[in-house]
C-alpha positions as CSV (number, residue, x, y, z in Angstrom):
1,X,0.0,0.0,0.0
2,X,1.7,3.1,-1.5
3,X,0.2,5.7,1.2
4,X,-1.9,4.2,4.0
5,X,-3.9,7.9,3.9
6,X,-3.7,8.7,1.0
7,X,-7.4,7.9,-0.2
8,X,-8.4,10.6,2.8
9,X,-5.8,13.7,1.9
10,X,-6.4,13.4,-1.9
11,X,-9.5,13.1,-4.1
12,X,-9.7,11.9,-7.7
13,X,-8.1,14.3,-10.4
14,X,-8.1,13.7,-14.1
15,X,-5.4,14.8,-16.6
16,X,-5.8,18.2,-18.5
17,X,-7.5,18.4,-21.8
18,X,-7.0,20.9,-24.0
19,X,-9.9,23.4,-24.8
20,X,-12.6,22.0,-26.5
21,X,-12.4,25.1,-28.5
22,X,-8.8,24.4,-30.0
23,X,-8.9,20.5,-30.1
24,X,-11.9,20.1,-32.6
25,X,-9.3,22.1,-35.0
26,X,-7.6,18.8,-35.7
27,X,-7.5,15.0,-34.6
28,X,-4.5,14.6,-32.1
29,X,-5.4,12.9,-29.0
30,X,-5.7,15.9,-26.9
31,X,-5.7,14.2,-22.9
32,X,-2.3,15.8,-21.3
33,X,0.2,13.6,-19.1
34,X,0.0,13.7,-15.3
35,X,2.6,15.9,-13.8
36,X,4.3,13.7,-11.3
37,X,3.2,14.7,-8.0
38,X,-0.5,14.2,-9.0
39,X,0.3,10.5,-10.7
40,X,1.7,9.8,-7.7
41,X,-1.0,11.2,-5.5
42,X,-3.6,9.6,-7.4
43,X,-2.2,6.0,-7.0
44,X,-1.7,6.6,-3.4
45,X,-5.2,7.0,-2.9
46,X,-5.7,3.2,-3.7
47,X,-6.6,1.3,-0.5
48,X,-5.2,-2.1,-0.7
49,X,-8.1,-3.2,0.2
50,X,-8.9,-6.6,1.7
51,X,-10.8,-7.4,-1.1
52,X,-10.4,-5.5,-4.0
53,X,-13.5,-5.6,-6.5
54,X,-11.4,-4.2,-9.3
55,X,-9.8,-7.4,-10.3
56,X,-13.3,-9.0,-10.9
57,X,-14.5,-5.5,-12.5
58,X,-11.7,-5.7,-14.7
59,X,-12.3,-8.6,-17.8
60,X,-8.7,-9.4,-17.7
61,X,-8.2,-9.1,-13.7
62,X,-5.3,-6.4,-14.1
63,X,-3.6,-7.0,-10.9
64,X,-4.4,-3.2,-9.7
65,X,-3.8,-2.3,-6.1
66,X,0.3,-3.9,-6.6
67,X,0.8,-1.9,-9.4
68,X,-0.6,1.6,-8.0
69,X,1.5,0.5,-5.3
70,X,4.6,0.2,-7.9
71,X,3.8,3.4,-9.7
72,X,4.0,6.0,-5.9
73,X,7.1,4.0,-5.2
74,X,8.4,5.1,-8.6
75,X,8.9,1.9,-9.2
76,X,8.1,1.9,-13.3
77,X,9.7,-1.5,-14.4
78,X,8.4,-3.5,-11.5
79,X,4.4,-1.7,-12.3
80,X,5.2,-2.4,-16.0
81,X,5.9,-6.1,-15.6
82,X,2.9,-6.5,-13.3
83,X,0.3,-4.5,-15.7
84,X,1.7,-6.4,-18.7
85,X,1.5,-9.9,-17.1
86,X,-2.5,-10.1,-17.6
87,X,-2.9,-7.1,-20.6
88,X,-0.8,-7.5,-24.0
89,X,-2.2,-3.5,-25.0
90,X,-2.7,-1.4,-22.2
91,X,-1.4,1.3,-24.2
92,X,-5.2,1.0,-25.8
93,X,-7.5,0.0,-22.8
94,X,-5.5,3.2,-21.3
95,X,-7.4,5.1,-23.5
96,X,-10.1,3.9,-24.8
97,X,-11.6,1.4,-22.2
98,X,-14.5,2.2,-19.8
99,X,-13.1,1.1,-17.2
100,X,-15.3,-1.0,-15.7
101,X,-12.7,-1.6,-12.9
102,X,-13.1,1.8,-11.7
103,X,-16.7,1.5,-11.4
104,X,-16.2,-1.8,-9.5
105,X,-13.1,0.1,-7.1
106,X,-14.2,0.0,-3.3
107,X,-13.2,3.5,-2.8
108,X,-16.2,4.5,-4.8
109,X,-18.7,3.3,-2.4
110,X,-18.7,6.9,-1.1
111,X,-15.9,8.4,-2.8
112,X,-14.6,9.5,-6.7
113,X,-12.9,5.7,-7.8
114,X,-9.3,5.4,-8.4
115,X,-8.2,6.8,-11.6
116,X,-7.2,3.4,-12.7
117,X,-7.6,3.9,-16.6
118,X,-5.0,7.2,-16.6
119,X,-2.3,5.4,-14.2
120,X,-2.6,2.1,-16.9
121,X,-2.0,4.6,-19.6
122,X,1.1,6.0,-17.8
123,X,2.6,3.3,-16.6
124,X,3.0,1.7,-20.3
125,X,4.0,5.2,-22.0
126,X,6.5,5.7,-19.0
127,X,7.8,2.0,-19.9
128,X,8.0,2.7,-23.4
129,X,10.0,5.9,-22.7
130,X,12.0,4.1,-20.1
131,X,12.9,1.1,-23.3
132,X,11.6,-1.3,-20.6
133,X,9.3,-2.6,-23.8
134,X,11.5,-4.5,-25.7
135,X,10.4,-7.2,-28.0
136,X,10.9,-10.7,-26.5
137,X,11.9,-13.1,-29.4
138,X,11.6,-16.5,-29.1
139,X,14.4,-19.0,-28.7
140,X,13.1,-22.3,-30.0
141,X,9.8,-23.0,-31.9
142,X,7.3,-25.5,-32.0
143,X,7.0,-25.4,-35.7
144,X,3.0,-25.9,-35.4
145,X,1.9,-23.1,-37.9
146,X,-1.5,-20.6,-36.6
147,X,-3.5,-18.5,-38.7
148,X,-5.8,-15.7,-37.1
149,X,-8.3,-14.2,-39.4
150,X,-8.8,-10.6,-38.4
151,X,-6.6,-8.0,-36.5
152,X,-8.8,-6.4,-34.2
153,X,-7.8,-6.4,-30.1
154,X,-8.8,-9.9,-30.1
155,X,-7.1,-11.0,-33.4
156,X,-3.6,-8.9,-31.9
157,X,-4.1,-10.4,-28.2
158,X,-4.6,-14.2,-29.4
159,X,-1.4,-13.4,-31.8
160,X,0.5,-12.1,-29.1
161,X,0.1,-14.9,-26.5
162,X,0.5,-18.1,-29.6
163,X,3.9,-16.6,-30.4
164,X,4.8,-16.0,-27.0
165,X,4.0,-19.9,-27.1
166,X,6.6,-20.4,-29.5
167,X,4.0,-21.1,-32.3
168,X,4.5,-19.4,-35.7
169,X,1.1,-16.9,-36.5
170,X,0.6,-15.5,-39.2
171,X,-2.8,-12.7,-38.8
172,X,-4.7,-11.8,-42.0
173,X,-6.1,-8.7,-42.1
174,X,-8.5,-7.5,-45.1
175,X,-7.5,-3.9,-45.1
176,X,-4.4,-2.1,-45.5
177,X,-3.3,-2.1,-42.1
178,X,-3.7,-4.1,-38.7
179,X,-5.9,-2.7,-35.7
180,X,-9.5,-3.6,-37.1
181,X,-11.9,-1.4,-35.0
182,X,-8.8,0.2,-33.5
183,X,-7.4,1.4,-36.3
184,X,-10.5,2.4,-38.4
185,X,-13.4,2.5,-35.9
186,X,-12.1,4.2,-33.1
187,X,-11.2,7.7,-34.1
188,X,-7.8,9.5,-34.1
189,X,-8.5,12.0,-31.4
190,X,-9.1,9.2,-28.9
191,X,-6.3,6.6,-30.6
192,X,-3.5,8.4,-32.6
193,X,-2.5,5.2,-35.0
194,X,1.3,5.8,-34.5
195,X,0.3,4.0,-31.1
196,X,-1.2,0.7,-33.0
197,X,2.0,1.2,-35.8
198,X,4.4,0.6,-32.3
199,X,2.8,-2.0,-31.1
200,X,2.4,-4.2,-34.8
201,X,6.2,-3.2,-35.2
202,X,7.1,-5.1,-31.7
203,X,5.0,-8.0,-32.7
204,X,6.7,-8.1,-36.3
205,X,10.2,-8.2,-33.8
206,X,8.9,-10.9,-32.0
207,X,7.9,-13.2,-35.2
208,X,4.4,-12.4,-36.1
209,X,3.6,-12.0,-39.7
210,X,1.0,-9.6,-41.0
211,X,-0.7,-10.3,-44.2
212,X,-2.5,-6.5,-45.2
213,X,-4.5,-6.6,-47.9
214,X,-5.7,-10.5,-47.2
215,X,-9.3,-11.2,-47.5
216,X,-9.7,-14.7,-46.5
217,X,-12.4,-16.6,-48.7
218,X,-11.5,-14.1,-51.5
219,X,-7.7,-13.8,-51.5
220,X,-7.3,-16.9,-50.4
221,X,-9.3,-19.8,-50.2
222,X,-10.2,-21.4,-46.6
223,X,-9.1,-24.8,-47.7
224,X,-5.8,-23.3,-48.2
225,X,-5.7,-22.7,-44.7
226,X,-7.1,-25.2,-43.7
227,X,-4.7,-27.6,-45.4
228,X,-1.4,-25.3,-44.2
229,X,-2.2,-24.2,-40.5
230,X,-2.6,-26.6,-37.9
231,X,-5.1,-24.4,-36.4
232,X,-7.1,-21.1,-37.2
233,X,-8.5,-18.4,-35.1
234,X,-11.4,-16.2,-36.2
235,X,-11.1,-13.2,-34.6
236,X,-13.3,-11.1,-36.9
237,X,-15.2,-8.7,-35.1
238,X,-19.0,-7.9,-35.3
239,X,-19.1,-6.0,-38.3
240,X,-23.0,-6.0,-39.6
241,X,-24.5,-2.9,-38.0
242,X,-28.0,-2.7,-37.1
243,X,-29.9,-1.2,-40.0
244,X,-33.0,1.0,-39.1
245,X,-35.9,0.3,-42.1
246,X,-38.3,2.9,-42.1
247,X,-39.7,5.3,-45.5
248,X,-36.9,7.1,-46.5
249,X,-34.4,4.8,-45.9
250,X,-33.0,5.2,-49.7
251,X,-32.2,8.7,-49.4
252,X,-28.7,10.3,-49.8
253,X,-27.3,11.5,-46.4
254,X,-27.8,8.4,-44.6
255,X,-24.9,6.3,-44.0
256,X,-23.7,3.5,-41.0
257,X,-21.6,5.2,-39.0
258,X,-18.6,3.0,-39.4
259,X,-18.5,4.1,-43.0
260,X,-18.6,7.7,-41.9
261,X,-15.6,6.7,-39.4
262,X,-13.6,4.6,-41.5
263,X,-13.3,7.5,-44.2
264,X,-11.8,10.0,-41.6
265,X,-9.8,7.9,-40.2
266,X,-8.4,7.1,-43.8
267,X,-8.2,10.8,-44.5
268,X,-6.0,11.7,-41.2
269,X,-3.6,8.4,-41.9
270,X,-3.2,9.8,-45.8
271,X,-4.8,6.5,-47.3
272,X,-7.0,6.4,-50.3
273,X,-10.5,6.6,-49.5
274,X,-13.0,4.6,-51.7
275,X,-16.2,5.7,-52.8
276,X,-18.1,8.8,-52.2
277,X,-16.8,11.4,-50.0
278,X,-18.8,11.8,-46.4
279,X,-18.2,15.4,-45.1
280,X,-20.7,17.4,-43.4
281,X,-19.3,20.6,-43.1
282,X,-22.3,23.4,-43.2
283,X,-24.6,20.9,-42.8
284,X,-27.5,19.6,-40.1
285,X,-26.1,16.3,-38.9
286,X,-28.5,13.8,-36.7
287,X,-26.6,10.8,-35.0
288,X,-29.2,8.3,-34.1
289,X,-27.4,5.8,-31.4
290,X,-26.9,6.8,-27.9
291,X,-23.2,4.9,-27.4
292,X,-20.0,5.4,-27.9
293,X,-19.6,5.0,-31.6
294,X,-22.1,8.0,-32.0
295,X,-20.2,9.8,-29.5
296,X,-17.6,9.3,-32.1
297,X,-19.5,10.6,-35.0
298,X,-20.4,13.7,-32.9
299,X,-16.3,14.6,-32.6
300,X,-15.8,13.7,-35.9
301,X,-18.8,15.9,-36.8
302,X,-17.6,18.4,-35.1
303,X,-14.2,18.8,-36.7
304,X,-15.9,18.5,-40.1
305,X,-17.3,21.4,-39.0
306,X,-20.8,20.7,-39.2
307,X,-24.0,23.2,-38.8
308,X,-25.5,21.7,-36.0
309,X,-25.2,17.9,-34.2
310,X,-28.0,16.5,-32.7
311,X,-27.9,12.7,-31.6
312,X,-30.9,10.7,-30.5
313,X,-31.4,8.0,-28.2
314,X,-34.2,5.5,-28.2
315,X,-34.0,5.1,-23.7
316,X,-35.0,7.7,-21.5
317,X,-32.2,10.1,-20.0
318,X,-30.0,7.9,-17.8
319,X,-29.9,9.5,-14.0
320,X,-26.5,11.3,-13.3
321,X,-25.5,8.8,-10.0
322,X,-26.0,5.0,-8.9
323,X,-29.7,4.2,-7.9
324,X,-30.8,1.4,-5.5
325,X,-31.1,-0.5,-8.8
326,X,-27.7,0.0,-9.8
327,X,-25.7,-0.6,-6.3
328,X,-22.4,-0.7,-5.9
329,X,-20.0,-3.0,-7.2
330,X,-22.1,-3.5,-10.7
331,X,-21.7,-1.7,-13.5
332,X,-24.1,1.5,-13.3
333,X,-26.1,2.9,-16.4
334,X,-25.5,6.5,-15.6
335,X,-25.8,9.6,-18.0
336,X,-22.3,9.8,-19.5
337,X,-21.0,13.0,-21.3
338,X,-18.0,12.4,-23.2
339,X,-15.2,14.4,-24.5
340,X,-17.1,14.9,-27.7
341,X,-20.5,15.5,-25.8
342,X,-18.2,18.6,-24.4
343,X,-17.1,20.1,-28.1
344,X,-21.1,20.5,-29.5
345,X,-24.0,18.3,-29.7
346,X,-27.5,18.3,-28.6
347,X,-28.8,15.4,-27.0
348,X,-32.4,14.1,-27.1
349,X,-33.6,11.2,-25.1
350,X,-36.6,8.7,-25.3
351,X,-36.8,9.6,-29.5
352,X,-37.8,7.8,-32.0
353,X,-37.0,8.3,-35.7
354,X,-40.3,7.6,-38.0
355,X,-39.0,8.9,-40.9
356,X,-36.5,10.0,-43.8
357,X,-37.7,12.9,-45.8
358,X,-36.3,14.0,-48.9
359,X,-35.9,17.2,-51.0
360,X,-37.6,15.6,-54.0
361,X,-34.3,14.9,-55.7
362,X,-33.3,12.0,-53.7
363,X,-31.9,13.6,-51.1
364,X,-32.1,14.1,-47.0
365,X,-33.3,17.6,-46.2
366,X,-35.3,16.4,-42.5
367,X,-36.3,13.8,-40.0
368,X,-39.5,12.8,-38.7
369,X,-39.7,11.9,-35.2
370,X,-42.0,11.3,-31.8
371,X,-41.4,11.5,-28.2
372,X,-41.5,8.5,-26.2
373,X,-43.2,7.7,-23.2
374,X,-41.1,4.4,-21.2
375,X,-42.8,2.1,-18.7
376,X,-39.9,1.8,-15.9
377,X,-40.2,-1.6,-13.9
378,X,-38.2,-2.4,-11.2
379,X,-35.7,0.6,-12.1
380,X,-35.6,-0.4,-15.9
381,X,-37.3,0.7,-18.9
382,X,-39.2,-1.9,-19.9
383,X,-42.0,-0.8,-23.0
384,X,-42.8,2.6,-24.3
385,X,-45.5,4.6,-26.1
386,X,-45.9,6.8,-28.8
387,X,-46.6,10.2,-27.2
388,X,-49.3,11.7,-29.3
389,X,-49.0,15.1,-31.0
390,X,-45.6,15.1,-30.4
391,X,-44.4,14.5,-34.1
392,X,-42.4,16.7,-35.5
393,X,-39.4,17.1,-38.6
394,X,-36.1,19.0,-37.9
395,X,-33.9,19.6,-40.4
396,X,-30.9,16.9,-41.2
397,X,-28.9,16.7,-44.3
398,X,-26.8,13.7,-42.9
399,X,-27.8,11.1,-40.4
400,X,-25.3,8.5,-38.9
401,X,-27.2,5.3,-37.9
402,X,-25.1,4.4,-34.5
403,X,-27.4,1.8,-33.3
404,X,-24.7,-1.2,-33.1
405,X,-23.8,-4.2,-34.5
406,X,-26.1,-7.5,-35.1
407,X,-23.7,-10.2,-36.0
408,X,-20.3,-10.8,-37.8
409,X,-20.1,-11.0,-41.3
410,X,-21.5,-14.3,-42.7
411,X,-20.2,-14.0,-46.2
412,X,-16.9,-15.1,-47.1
413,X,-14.8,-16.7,-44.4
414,X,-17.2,-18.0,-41.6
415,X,-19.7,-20.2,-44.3
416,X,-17.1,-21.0,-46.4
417,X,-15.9,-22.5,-43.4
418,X,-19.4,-23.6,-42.5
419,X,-19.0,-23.4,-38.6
420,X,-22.3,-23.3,-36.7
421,X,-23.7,-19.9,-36.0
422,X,-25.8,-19.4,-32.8
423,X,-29.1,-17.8,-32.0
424,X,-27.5,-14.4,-32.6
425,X,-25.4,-15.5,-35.4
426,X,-22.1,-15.4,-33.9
427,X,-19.8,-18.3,-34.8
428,X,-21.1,-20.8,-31.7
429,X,-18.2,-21.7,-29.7
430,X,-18.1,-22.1,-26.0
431,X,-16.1,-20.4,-23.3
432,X,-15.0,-23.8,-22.3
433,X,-12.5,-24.0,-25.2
434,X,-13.0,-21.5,-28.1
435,X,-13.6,-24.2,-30.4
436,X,-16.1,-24.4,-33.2
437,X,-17.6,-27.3,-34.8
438,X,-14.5,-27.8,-36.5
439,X,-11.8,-29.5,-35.0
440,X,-9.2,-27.2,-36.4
441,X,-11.0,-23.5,-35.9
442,X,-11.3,-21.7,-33.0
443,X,-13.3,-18.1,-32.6
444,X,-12.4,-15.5,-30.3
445,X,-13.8,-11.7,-29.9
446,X,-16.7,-10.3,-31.1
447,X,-17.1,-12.6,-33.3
448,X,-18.0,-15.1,-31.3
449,X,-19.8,-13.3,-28.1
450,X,-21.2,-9.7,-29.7
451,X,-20.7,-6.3,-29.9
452,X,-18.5,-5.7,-26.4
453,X,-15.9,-3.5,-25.8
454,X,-11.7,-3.8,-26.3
455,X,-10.9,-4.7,-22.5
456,X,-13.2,-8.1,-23.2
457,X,-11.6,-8.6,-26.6
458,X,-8.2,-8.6,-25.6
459,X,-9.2,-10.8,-22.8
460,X,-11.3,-13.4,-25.5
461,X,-7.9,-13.5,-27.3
462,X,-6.1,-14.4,-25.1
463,X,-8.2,-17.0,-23.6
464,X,-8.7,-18.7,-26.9
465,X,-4.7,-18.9,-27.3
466,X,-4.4,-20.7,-24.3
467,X,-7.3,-23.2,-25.5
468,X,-5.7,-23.7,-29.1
469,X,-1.8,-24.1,-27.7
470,X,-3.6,-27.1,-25.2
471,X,-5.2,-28.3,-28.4
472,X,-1.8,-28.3,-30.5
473,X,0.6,-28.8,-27.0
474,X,-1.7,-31.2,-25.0
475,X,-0.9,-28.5,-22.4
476,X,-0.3,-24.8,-21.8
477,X,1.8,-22.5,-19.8
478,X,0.3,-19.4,-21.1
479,X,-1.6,-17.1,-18.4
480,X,-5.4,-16.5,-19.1
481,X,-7.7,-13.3,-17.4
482,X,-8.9,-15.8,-14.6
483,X,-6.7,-14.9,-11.4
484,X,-3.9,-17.1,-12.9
485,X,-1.1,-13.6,-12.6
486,X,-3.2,-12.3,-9.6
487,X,-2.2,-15.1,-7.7
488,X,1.3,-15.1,-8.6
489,X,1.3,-11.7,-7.6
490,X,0.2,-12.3,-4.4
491,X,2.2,-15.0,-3.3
């Protein structure tokens, strides 16, 4: 425990941003480093407490409380090896995660949490800066021969771990560049790419191979693989976004807002972008979707320059603090304004788009929508109503449908393979061992479990590589997010 007190002299502090005002001028990340006296305040408010909830708040249990006690004993290469011991990127969960540990902390049953996420993010910059991160190359390999089909967290992580194992991996990726969602989801502003480009580069050190450009089932035929890998890992992502059907829906202005995304993030990197230009400068810009990739389109919109952002959401307004429905250590559905909310955007809650209209030449020019009215049982909306006389159009020249993702992409790869699908139409493999119907093929990510966020991707991958080097090894030394490091830690 860094400072027994520490949790009573200091409260929680954030890093700087810069002004909202200056940042939407161009797409740098724009979150400032502690200075040093508040990093190491801020992880001597951590408790050690007898049981800490963050580990089981935390998808991969990070082993939290010993490394806050590393980083206020300035101790960088001792908190580096213990944060990197359950998470392979906390260079991205330090910046992009939730932080679902912090939500579970024990300090935030009547205090602000520990600032977990920032001191993650520190620790691994301060380690890179420090050349603690060096790439660990193996000395003897099994010559078994893995191929992972997508390089999205969960496609990098299972990567990671299987050449750790002394496997040799190569990871197809369909664009031009690894990352997946990372790379051309998650915008620049909240993930400069240099920081994916340093972490591909280690993993080329260490003996990955990255095919760009590779789309398996097109470029290359499954039985290919099939026939030269001794095992494969699907690690696709949920890609098909949920599409909302009503009149309209033909118009021009309406897009998914992963196309929207993608092209901006193509634009900042310098890459060619394909097919027709999205840019809403001057114009009235609806985001229908209440999470975080519409929060995304909102920044993006807002450094396009747009007229006017307005983003709906379907629920009623979330309530600022935990309620008795929400205690304490679970994770709460609370109103959350993000960096983006900050920059520009209206928000409306408990609206329902009814229609598209269009300017009689086949484009958008307005929206038609209604005000809800939500039955709440036990805490939780539960059925809503159509409020009557409260349709009304407000002008929109683009909307950004931001409602999620149904299933991963069926076409190509996962029927070619003809693995078994579940109710949901992920590929249908079980926690138990990753495996699908097919000896051989293992799923991992999204792909297999739904839309979810990075922290339980990473995690996903890295479970699966454990379950495929037992399948190809018999057995496995390689550390999964189930206490294995925790313990070690606290013996």
């Amino acid at each position: 425990m860094g400072k027994p007190t520490g949790f009573l002299e200091f409260t929680r502090e954030l890093p700087a941003k810069r002004p909202a005002a200056e940042r939407v001028n161009d797409y740098k990340e724009f979150i400032e480093r502690f200075p040093d006296d508040k990093l190491n305040q801020q992880s001597g408010r951590c408790m050690n407490c007898g049981i800490p909830f963050c580990h089981s708040g935390c998808p991969l249990g990070n082993v939290i409380p010993e490394f806050n006690d590393a980083v206020y004993r300035k101790s960088w290469q001792e908190a580096y090896e213990i944060l990197s011991s359950t998470n392979n990127f906390p260079e991205f969960t330090g910046r992009i995660c939730p932080a679902p540990c912090e939500t579970a902390c024990v300090l935030g049953i009547n205090q602000p949490a520990i600032t977990i996420e920032e001191i993650e993010r520190h620790i691994i910059e301060i380690a890179f800066e420090k050349g603690y991160v060096q790439p660990q190359k193996q000395i003897s390999r099994t010559g078994k021969r893995i191929a992972v089909v997508g390089s999205g967290p969960a496609g990098l992580a299972a990567a990671a771990q299987l050449n750790a194992a002394g496997h040799l991996v190569t990871v197809f990726e369909r664009d031009d560049a690894p990352g997946g969602l990372l790379r051309y989801g998650i915008p620049d502003f909240k993930l400069e790419k240099w920081v994916i480009d340093r972490r591909v580069k280690l993993m080329e050190e260490e003996g990955v191979i990255f095919r760009n450009n590779t789309n398996v089932g097109v470029d290359i035929s499954v039985n290919d693989l099939l026939r030269e890998y001794q095992a494969i890992v699907l690690a696709g992502g949920s890609t098909i976004p949920r599409n909302l059907p009503i009149p309209g829906r033909e118009l021009k202005g309406i897009y998914f807002a992963m196309d929207f995304l993608k092209q901006q993030n193509k634009r900042v990197a310098g890459r060619k972008v394909n097919g027709e230009d999205i840019v809403v400068t001057g114009k009235n810009v609806v985001v229908i979707g209440g999470g975080d990739t519409g929060s995304d389109c909102v920044g993006t919109s807002n450094r396009q320059k747009a007229a006017s952002i307005t983003q709906f959401e379907l629920l009623p307004k979330p309530p600022a603090e935990r309620n008795i429905q929400m205690p304490w250590p679970t994770y709460p559905m609370v109103l959350k304004t993000t960096s983006s909310h900050e920059e520009g955007c209206e928000r409306k809650w408990a609206v329902a788009t009814k229609e598209f209209i269009g300017d009689g030449k086949g484009n958008l020019k307005a929206l038609k929508l209604v005000d809800l009215e939500w039955k709440i049982v036990d805490g939780k909306p539960a059925s809503f109503v159509e409020i009557a006389g409260s349709e009304r159009e407000i002008p929109c020249e683009y909307a950004f449908l931001a409602m999620g993702f149904v299933h991963p992409q069926h076409e190509g790869v996962v029927n070619q393979l003809d693995v078994e699908l579940d109710e949901r139409g992920n590929v249908k493999a079980t926690e138990k061992n990753y495996q699908t119907n097919i000896n051989k093929v293992f799923a991992a990510g999204d792909v297999r479990r739904g839309q979810s966020l990075v922290v339980w991707a990473i995690k996903e991958g890295r479970d699966c590589a454990q379950k495929v080097d037992e399948f190809l090894m018999g057995q496995s030394l390689l550390e999964t997010a189930d206490g294995d490091a925790i313990a070690r830690y606290l013996r």
